[in-house]
C-alpha positions in Angstrom: 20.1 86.6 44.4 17.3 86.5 42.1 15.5 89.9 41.3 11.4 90.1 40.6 12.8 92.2 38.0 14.6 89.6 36.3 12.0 86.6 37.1 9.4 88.6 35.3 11.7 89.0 32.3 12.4 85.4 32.2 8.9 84.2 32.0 7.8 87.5 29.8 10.4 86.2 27.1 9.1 82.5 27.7 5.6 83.7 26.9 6.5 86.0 24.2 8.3 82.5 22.6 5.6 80.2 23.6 3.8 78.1 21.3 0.4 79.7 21.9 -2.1 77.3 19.9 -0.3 74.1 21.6 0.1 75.5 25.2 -4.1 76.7 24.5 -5.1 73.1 23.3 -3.3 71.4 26.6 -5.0 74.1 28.7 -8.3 73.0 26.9 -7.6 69.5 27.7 -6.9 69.6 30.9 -10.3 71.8 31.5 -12.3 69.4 29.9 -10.9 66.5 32.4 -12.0 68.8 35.4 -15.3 69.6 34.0 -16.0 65.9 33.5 -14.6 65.3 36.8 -16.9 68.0 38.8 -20.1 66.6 36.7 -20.1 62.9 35.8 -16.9 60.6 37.3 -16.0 62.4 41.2 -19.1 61.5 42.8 -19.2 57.9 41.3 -15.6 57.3 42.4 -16.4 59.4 46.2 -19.8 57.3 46.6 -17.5 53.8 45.6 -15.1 55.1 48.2 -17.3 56.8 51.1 -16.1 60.0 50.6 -16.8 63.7 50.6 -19.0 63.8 47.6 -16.6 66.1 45.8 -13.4 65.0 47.3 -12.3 63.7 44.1 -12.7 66.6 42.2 -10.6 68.6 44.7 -8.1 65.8 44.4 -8.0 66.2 40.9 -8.3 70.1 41.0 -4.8 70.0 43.1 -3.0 67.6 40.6 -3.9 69.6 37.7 -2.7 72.9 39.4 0.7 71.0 39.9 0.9 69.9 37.2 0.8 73.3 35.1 3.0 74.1 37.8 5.8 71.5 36.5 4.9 72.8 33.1 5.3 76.0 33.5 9.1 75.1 34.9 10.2 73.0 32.1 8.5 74.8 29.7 10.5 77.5 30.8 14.5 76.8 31.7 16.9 76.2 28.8 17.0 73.4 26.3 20.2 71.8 27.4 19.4 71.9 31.2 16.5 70.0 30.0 18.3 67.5 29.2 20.0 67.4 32.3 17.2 67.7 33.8 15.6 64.4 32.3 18.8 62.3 32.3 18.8 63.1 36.3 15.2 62.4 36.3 15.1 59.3 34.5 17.9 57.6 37.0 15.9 58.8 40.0 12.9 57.2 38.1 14.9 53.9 37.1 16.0 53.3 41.0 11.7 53.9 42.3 11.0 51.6 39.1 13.6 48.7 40.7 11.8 49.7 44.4 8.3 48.8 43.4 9.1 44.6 43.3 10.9 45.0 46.6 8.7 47.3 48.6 5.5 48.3 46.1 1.9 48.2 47.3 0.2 45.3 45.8 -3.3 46.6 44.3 -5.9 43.7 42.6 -2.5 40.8 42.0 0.0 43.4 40.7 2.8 45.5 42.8 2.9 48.9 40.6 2.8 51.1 43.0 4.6 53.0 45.6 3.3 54.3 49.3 5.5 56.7 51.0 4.9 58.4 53.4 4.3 62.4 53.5 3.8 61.6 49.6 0.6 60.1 47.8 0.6 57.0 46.5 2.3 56.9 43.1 3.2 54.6 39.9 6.9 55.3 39.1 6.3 54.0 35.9 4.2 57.0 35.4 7.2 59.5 36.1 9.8 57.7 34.0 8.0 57.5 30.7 8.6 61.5 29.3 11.9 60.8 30.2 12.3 57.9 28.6 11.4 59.6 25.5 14.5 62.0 26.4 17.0 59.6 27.2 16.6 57.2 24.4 16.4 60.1 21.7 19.8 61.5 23.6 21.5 57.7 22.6 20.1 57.8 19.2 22.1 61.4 18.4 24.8 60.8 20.6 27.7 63.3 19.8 30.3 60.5 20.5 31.7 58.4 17.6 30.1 55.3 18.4 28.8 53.1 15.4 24.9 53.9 14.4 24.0 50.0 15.4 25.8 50.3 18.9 23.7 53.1 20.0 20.8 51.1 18.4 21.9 48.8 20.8 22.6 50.8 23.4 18.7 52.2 23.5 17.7 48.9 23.2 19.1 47.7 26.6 17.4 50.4 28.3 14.2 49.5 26.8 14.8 46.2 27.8 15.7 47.3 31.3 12.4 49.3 32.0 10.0 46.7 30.2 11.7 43.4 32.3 10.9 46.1 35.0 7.3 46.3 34.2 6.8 42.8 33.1 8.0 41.5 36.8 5.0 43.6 38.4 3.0 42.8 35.7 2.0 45.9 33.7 2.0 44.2 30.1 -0.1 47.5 28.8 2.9 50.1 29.8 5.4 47.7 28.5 3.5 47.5 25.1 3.4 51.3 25.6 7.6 51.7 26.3 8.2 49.4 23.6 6.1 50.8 20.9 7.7 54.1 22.0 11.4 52.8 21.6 10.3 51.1 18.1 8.9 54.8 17.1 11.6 56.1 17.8 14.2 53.9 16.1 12.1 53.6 13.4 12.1 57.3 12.5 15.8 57.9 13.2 16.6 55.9 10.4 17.2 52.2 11.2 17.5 49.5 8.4 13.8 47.9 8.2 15.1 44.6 7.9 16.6 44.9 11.4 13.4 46.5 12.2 11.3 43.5 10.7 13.2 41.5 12.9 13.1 42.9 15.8 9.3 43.1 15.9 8.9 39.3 14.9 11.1 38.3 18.1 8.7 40.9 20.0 5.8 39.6 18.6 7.5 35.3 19.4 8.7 36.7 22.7 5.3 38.2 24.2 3.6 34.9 23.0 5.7 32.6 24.7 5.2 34.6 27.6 1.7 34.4 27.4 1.1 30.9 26.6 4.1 29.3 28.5 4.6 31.6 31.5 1.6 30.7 34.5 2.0 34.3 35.9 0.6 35.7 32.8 -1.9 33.5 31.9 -4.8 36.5 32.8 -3.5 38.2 29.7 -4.2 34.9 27.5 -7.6 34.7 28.8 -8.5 38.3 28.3 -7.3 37.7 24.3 -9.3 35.1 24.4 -12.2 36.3 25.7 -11.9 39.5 23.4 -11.9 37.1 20.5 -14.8 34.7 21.7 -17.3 37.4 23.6 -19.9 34.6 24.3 -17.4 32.1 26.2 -14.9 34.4 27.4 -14.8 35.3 31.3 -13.0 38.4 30.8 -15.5 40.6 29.4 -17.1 42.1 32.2 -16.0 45.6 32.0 -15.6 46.1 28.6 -18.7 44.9 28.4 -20.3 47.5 31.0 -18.3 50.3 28.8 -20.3 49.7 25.6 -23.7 49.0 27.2 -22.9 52.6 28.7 -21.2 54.1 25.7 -24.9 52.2 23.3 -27.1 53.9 26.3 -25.9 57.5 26.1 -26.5 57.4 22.4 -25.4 60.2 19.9 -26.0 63.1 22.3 -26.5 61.7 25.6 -29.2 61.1 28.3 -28.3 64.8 30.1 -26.1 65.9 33.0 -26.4 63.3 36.1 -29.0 61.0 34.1 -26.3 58.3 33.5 -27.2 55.4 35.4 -25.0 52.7 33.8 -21.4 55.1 35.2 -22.2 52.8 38.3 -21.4 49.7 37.4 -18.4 50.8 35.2 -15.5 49.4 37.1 -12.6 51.9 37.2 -15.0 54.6 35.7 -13.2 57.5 36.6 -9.5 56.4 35.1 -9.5 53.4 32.6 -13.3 53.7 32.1 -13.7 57.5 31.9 -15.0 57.8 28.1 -17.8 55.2 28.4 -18.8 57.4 31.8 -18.6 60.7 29.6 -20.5 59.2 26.4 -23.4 58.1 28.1 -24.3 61.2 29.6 -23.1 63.7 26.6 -22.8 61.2 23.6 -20.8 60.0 21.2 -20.6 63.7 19.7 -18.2 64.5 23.2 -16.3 61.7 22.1 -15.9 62.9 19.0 -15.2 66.2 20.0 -12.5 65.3 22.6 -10.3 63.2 19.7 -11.2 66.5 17.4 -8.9 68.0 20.4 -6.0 65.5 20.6 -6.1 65.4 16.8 -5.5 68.8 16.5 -3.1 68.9 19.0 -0.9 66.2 17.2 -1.3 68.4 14.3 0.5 71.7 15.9 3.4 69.3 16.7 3.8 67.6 13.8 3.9 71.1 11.9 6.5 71.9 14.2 8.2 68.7 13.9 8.1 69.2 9.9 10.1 72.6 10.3 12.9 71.6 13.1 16.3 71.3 11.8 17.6 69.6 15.4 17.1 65.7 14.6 17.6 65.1 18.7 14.5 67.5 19.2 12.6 65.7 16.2 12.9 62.7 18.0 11.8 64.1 21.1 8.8 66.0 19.7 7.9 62.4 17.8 8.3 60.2 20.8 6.3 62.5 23.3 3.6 63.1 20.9 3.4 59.4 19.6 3.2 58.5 23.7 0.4 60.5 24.2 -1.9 59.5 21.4 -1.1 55.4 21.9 -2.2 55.8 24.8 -4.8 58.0 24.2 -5.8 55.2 21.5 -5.4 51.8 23.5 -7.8 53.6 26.3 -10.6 54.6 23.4 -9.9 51.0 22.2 -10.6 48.8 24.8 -13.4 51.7 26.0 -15.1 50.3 22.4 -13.6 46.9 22.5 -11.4 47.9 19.9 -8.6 46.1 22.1 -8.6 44.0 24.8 -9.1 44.9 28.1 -6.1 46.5 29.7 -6.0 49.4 32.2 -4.9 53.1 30.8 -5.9 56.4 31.5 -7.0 58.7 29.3 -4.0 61.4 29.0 -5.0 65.1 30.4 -8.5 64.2 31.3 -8.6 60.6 33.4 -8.3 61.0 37.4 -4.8 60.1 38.9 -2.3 61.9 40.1 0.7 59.3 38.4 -1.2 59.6 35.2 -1.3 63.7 35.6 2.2 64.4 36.2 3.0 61.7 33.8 1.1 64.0 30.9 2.2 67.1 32.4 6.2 66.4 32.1 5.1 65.4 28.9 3.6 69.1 27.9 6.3 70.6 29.9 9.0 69.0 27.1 7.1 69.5 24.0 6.3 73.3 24.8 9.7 73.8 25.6 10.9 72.2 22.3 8.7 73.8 20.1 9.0 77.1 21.7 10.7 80.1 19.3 14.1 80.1 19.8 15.9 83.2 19.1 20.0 83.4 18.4 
């Protein structure tokens, strides 16, 4: 049996070894996402929905708290259990992934999600990306004596696996995501850039046949499309809404509850949260929340720079390098940077899939980057 003696050792030890600026930014982030879910984006999504005026911000209050919860637990238990951890995880993830075509909850022409019941609605896609990271790194500095360009092969297939996964429901922007994730981290472990080249030319030949010759993803075609020729296109609508909002808040906004254009924002309160934030605080709260994720990809970088362990490089790269493409592809489209694709804003968008997703995230990097003491 477990002592409260020996439980308050464990964590005192884990915060005495804790990465303090990194686990302080996260914390930051995470405030900043409730504080611009109490003020600006809960009572557009509650009066969209009917709903208790601040029933979304109590929503999002609860995933945040269980969220630090799961961070606080893998922040915590031992490296190598970790790993355990995620290999168990991303199998459990893998099997809800292969669910979602079979029994998933069609929302606007695309089955993503899960519904079961006792349990809130969920994207499993969502839970199976940290681990990804994991399991993927693990192949690349496998212990076994397998030949460099099998387990270059062998990461592959799983890559492969989860995006034919993701293309089937379709979610073409968290395939883009996976893959560039999986090229990340082959490129850094050392692969031959011809091979690399190579790969990312058939990528590049493969995802336009799909789009030109495939009818189920013809959307996508008409969205680059429309992105490239603003004044035909027919796909413009939102992106279009998200700069007229992001033009009318100006550099320092119209003022707390003085946005009007939030409302017709489609999705303002997860893919279209920064147009909802800039046009009541400005461009200078923009600015100030990619000062944060900048500085946060700083601290692990540092780290990264002075790790020995090339499994926990890779780890610390992929994690890090998940969070800020998709930090950038939601800013982009927000700006019309990019086409329009739907992606949350990591640590401050509402959704419980995309909370828990960033969360296991935090929970892995502050447990790898924590001082370890032999």
């Amino acid at each position: 049996m477990v002592s409260l003696s020996s439980i308050r050792k464990h964590y005192y030890s884990w915060w005495k070894n804790l990465d303090k600026p990194i686990f302080s930014i996260i914390i930051i982030l995470f405030v900043t996402g409730l504080f611009f879910s109490l003020v600006s984006t809960s009572l557009v999504a509650s009066n969209k929905l009917n709903t208790n005026d601040f029933a979304f911000f109590f929503k999002h209050s609860i995933f945040i708290i269980l969220g630090l919860s799961i961070i606080l637990f893998l922040s915590s238990i031992d490296v190598n259990k970790l790993f355990q951890f995620s290999i168990f995880m991303f199998g459990i993830s893998m099997v809800l992934l292969i669910l979602v075509p079979v029994i998933g909850v069609e929302v606007k022409g695309s089955k993503r999600w899960l519904d079961f019941i006792l349990l809130p609605r969920f994207q499993p896609v969502e839970l199976l990306k940290p681990f990804f990271v994991v399991i993927v790194s693990l192949i690349l500095c496998s212990k076994y004596q397998l030949n460099l360009s099998i387990k270059y092969l062998i990461s592959l297939l799983v890559a492969l696996s989860v995006s034919l996964l993701l293309v089937i429901q379709p979610d073409i922007g968290q395939t883009l995501l996976i893959s560039s994730c999986w090229a990340i981290l082959v490129f850094v472990s050392g692969i031959n850039i011809y091979f690399f080249l190579i790969f990312a030319l058939l990528s590049v030949l493969l995802f336009l046949y799909l789009v030109v010759f495939i009818p189920k993803f013809t959307y996508i075609k008409m969205r680059i499309l429309s992105f490239f020729n603003s004044e035909t296109g027919t796909h413009n609508f939102q992106s279009d809404k998200a700069i007229e909002s992001i033009s009318s808040g100006g550099f320092f906004g119209k003022g707390l509850g003085e946005g009007i254009l939030k409302n017709k924002v489609p999705e303002a309160h997860t893919d279209y949260i920064v147009s909802v934030i800039s046009e009541e605080f400005g461009v200078l709260s923009i600015i100030f929340i990619l000062f944060i994720f900048l500085i946060f990809i700083y601290f692990v970088f540092k780290k990264i720079r002075f790790e020995d362990d090339v499994k926990i490089k890779l780890i610390l790269t992929g994690s890090i390098s998940l969070i800020l493409f998709q930090a950038l592809i939601h800013i982009g489209v927000n700006i019309r940077l990019f086409p329009t694709t739907g992606m949350t804003l990591p640590y401050l968008s509402y959704g419980g899939s995309s909370i828990i997703s960033v969360s296991l995230l935090s929970g892995i990097i502050l447990n790898l980057t924590k001082r370890r003491i032999s």
